[in-house]
N, C-alpha and C positions, 0 to 999 in steps of 0.2 A: 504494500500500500504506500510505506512513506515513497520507492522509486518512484511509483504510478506519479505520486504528487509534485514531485520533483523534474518531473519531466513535464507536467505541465508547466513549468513555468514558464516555457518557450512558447506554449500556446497563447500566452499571454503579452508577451510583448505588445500588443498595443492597446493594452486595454490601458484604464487610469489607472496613478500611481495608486489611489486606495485600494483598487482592487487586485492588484500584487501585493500591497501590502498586508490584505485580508486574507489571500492565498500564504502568503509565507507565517501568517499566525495559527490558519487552520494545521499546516503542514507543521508548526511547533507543535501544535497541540498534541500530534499523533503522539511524541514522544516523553507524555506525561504519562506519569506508572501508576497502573492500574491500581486495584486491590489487592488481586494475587501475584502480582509482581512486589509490591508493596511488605507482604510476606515474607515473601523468600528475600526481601532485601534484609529485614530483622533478623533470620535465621541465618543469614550470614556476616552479620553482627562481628559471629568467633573470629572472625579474620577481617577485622576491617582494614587493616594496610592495604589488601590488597584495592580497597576501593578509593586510595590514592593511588597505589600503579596503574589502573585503569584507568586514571583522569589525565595521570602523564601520560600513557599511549594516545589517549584522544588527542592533546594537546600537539603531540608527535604528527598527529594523521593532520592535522589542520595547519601544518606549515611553522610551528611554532614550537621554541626547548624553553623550557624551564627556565634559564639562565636568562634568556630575554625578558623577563616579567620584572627581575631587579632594576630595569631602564625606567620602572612605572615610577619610583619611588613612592612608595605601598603605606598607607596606612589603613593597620588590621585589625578588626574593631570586634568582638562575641560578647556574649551575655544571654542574660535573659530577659531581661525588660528594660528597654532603652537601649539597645544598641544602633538604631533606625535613628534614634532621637542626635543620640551623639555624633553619629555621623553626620549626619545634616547640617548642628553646630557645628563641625569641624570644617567639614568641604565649603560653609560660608563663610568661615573665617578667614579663610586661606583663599578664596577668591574675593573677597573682598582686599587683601592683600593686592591683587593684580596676577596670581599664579591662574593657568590654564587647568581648572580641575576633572577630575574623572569622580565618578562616583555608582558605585554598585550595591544593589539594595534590593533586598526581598521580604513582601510579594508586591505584587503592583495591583496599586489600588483600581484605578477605570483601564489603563492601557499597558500592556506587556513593555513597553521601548519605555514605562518608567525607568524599569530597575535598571537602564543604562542612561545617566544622564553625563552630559557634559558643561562644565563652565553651569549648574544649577538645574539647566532643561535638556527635559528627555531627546534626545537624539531623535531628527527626525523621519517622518517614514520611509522618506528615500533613502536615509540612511543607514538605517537598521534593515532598510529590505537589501541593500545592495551587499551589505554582511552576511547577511543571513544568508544568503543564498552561496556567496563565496566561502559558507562554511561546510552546506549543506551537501551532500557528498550520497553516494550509493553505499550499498554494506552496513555495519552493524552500525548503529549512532549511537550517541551519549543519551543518556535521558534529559530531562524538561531540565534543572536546574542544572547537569553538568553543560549540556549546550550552550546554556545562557553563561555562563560564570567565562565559558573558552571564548564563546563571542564577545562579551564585555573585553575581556584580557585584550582581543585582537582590534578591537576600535579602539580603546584608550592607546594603542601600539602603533596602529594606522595614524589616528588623527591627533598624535603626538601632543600628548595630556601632561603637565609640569607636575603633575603627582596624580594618584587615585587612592581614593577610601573608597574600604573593599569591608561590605560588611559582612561577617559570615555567616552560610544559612541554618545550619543545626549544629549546635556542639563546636567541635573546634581540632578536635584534634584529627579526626578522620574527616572533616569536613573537605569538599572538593578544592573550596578555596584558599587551602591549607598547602596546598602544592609551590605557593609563594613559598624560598626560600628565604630572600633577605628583606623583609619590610624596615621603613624604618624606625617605626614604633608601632607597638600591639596595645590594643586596650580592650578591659572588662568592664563591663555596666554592670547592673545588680542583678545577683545569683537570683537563680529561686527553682520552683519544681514544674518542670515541662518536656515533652517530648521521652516521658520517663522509658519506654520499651525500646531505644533507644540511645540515651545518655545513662540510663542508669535510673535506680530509684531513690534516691537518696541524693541532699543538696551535694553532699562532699563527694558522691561520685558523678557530678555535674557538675562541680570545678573543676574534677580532675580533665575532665572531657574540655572544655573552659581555655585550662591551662596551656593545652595544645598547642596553641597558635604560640606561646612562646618560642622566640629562636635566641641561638646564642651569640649575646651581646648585643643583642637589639633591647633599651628599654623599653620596660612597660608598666603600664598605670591598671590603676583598679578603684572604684570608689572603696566606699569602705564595703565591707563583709561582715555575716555575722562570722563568729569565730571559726567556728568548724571549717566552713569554706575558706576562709581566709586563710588556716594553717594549712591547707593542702595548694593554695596558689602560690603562697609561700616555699613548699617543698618541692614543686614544681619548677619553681623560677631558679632555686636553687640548686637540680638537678639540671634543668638545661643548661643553666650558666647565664643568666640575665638578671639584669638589677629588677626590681619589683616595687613602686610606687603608691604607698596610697592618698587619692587626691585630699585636699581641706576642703571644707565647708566653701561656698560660695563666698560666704559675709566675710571670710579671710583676706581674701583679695582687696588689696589696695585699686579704688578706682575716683575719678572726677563723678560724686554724686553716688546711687545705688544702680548697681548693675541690672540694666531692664532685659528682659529674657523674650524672643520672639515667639517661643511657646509658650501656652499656659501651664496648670499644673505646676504644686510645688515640690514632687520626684523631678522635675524639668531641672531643679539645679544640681540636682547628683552630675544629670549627665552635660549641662552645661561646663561644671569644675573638670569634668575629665575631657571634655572638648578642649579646655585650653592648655590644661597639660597637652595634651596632642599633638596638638596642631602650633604652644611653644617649642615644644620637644623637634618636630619637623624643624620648624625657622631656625632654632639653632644649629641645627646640622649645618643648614642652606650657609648661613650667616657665618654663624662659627662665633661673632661676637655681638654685646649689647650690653644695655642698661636694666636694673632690677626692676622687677614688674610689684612684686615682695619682697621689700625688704627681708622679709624671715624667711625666706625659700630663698633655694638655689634656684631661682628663675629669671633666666635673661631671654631676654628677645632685644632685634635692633628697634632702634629707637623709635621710630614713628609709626611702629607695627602699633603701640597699645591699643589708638585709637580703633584703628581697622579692627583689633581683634574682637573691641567691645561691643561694637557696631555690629561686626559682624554675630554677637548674641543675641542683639536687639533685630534683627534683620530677620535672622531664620525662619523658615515657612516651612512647613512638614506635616501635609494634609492629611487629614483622618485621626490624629492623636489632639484630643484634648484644642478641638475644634467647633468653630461655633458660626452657623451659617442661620441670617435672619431673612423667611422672607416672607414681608408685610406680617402678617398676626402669627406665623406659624414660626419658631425658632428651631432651630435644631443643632442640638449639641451631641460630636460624634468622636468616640475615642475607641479606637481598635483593643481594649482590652483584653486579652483571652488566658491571663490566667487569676489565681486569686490575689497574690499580691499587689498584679495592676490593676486590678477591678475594684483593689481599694484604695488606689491612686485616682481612678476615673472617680469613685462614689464622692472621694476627699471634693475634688477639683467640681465634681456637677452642683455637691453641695456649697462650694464657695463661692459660684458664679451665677446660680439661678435667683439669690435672694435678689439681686440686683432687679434682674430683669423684669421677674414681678412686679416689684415696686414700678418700674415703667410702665408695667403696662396697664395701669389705671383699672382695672379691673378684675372680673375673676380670669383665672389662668388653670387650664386642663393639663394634666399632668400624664406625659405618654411612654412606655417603655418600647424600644424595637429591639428584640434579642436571637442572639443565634450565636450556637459555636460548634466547633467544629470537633476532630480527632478525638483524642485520647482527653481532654478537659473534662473537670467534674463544674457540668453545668450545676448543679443544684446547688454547689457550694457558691459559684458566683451568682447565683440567681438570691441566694441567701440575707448578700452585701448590699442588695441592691433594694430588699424590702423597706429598710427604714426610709427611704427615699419617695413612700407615700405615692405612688402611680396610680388615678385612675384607671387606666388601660394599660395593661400589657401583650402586647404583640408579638409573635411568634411567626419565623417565615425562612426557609431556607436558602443559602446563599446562591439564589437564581434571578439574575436582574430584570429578566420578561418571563412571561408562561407562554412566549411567542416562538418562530421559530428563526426569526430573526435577530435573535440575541445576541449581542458580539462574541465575536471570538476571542476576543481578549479574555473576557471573566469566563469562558466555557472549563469544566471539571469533570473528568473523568473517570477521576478517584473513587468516586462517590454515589450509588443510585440514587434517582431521587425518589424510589419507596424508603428508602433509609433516612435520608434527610429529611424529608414530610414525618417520620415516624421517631425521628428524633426530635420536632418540636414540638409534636404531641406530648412527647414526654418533660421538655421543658415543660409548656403547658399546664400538666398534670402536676408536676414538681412546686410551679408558682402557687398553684391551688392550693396544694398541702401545707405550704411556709405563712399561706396569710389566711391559714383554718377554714378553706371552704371546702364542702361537702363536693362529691364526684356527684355527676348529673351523668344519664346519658347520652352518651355522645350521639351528635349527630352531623352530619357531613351531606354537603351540596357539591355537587360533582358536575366540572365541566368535560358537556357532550360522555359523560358515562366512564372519566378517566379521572382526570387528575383532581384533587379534594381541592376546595376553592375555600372556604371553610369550614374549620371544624369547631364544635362551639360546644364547651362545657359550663360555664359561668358566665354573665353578663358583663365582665371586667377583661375577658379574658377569650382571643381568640387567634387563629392559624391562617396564614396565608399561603398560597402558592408560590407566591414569587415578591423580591423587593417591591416592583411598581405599585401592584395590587396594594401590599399591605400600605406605601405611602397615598395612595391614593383615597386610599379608608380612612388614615388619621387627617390628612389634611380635609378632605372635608371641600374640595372643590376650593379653598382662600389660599393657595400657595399656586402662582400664579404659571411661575416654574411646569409644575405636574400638571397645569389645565393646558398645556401647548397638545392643541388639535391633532399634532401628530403621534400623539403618544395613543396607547391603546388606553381605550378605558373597560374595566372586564365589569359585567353584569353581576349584582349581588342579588340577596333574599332582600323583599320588604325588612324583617325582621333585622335582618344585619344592617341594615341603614337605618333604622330605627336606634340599635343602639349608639347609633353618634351622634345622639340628637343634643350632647352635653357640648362635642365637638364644633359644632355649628353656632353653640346659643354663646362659648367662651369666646371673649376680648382677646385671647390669647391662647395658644398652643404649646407645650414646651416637649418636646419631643429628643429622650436619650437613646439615642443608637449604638449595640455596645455588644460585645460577646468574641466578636471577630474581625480582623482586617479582610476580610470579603466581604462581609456585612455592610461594612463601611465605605468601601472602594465599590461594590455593588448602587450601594444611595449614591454616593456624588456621583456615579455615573446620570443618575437623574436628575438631582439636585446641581449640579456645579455644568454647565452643558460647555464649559470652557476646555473643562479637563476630556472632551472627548475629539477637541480640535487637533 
């Protein structure tokens, strides 16, 4: 199939650049791993070196050694929560500087050519198709994320990038993007428990994975840690032969006035502090000399960086985390949460920022949950965090942007069926009922043309969608002006399901958290944000 697809490209020359560009997305897609592929990749866990040899063969077969990748001047970024974040800070700091940056990042919220941007913005489609296809080759392929990680390498390579930040995608030490041998600095964001069948079940055998990315005599930074992890990054740094860092507080930092942060949320300054270790750490190399930025730290950078680097905190944009899109009566606050520890970074952050809003909005305000997660995560524990939080509505709906069949190709998932996903937020669903004491009802379910469940409805607080559009198109309520564009589908409900919005329609105000997953989230501003699908 993928040859079949590959050979069509030639049939294509002259069609539009978007529709080569949709043809080369479809054809990635092929090489996202199934479920039972998915499997056997866990079961071979026992030997995961060998799934770095494998990414150096790839890397071999696409024209490119190992050795060329030290020309990126690399910085290596893991964690657990917040490493998307810090990279972001980092790669604006350092172009805000005047450096030509690369930057790689997963997953990608509305469009795949996110996760490769350059100089801040995703690479564009001529650009990523004209890669893509120069990588894209007959015989065995890399899967979904080794492809992408070999193609990123090859454009920051082509289109001769003054550094890249390379964030990495699970774990660290077997990770694809692990194959970098000389970065010039590695950083850790904060530990915590994810991707357990995988990393391990235990946080201290998720630093050890963490630690990985260390190499020797390249420094590296870490916020702080709880203990346990921290003596194993420790042992680790110590074993490879690399200094080990931990950053200070924010409020340490000597600056003109209080350091303003381009993201919200106050976990934002963990990863802000170790953005400027970073991206100091980097300048000093460049420079070699400078003036104290802290007095009490060994921290120089040349002189007229400070400004740039400060700026470049206050600058940062890094859509879907602890983001806030208003339009007209409907608000929406959206942060890719998905595990428990950032779930009570989001609840921290939703409850710091909505009292405000409130108070604007002169009147009553409906209060709206949109939730979905995905993998191995204990929905019910993050479903838990989010009760004090007082929701009229909770919304449930799987990470499918249309119930159409025109869906982009970017957000399409393979992984997944969606009798699994539909049956997974039932069970959210069922989970939210139980945490805020209400009784099970009989389920009942409205089925579009005899197939797919449209809703399913156990409690009058509480219901299931087919897809993103659907379910924004139910809380909005027709007042978000966005979602009424003619072009969009609008899908038919029950009298009775439009009836229970009838609180949705009579409130001044709308406050709508969307939270469980970065698909979830990247899924909405594919409808909400119509810039990010340009």
């Amino acid at each position: 199939i993928f040859c079949q697809l590959v050979h069509l490209r030639f049939s294509l020359r002259s069609c539009s650049v978007m529709n080569v560009f949709q043809d080369a997305v479809c054809t990635l897609n092929t090489l996202q791993t199934n479920a039972s592929a998915l499997e056997q990749v866990k079961r071979e866990r026992g030997h995961p070196e060998l799934q770095l040899q494998a990414m150096r063969g790839f890397l071999q077969r696409a024209g490119l050694k190992v050795e060329e990748l030290d020309r990126l001047n690399i910085i290596h970024v893991t964690g657990t929560k917040g490493k998307g974040s810090t990279c972001a800070f980092t790669e604006q700091i350092l172009r805000n500087y005047g450096f030509r940056t690369g930057f790689y990042s997963s997953p990608h919220l509305v469009q795949v050519r996110e996760r490769i941007r350059i100089n801040g913005q995703p690479i564009g489609k001529e650009l990523f198709t004209k890669y893509f296809w120069q990588e894209a080759h007959g015989g065995s392929m890399p899967a979904y994320f080794r492809f992408l990680t070999i193609l990123a390498f090859n454009v920051f390579l082509q289109e001769k990038v003054d550094l890249a930040v390379i964030e990495v995608g699970i774990g660290g030490a077997y990770d694809c993007t692990n194959i970098i041998r000389r970065p010039w600095v590695c950083g850790i964001s904060s530990l915590g428990i994810d991707h357990t069948s995988i990393l391990g079940d235990t946080i201290e055998k998720i630093a050890w994975q963490k630690g990985g990315i260390f190499k020797l005599g390249v420094p590296a930074f870490t916020v702080k840690q709880p203990v346990g992890p921290m003596k194993v990054l420790q042992e680790r740094a110590e074993e490879i032969g690399c200094s080990l860092s931990v950053c200070p507080d924010l409020e340490e930092y000597e600056s003109e006035g209080s350091l303003r942060l381009g993201l919200a949320g106050h976990h934002q300054r963990r990863n802000a502090s170790l953005a400027l270790q970073l991206s100091h750490t980097w300048l000093q190399r460049h420079f070699l000399t400078g003036v104290a930025l802290r007095p009490s730290m060994d921290l120089y950078i040349y002189t007229h960086t400070v400004y740039d680097i400060f700026t470049g905190l206050a600058e940062t944009e890094w859509p879907g985390r602890n983001q806030t899109l208003k339009h007209g009566p409907v608000t929406y606050f959206l942060d890719g949460a998905h595990t428990t520890r950032s779930m009570l970074a989001c609840v921290r952050w939703f409850n710091e920022v909505t009292p405000q809003h409130e108070r604007n909005a002169g009147g009553s305000v409906v209060r709206v949950l949109l939730f979905n997660a995905t993998g191995e995560r204990d929905c019910a524990a993050m479903l838990k965090l989010l009760v004090p939080c007082h929701f009229d509505f909770a919304v449930f709906c799987p990470n499918i942007t249309e119930a159409i069949a025109t869906c982009n190709a970017d957000q399409q998932n393979f992984n997944v069926s969606v009798e699994n996903m539909l049956t997974r937020c039932l069970d959210n669903q069922q989970s939210w009922r139980v945490l805020n004491g209400q009784e099970e009802k009989p389920e009942a379910e409205l089925l579009i043309g005899g197939g797919l469940p449209l809703v399913a409805e156990r409690h009058s607080d509480t219901l299931v969608f087919p897809c993103i559009l659907s379910a924004l198109q139910w809380i909005s309520q027709g007042r978000d002006s966005v979602l009424s564009n003619p072009n969009k589908c609008i899908i038919p409900l029950k009298p009775s399901i439009n009836a229970k919005a009838a609180p949705l329609r009579e409130a001044v105000s709308i406050h709508v958290l969307i939270t469980g997953s970065l698909h979830l989230v990247g899924g909405a501003l594919k409808h909400l944000d119509p810039a990010l699908n340009s």
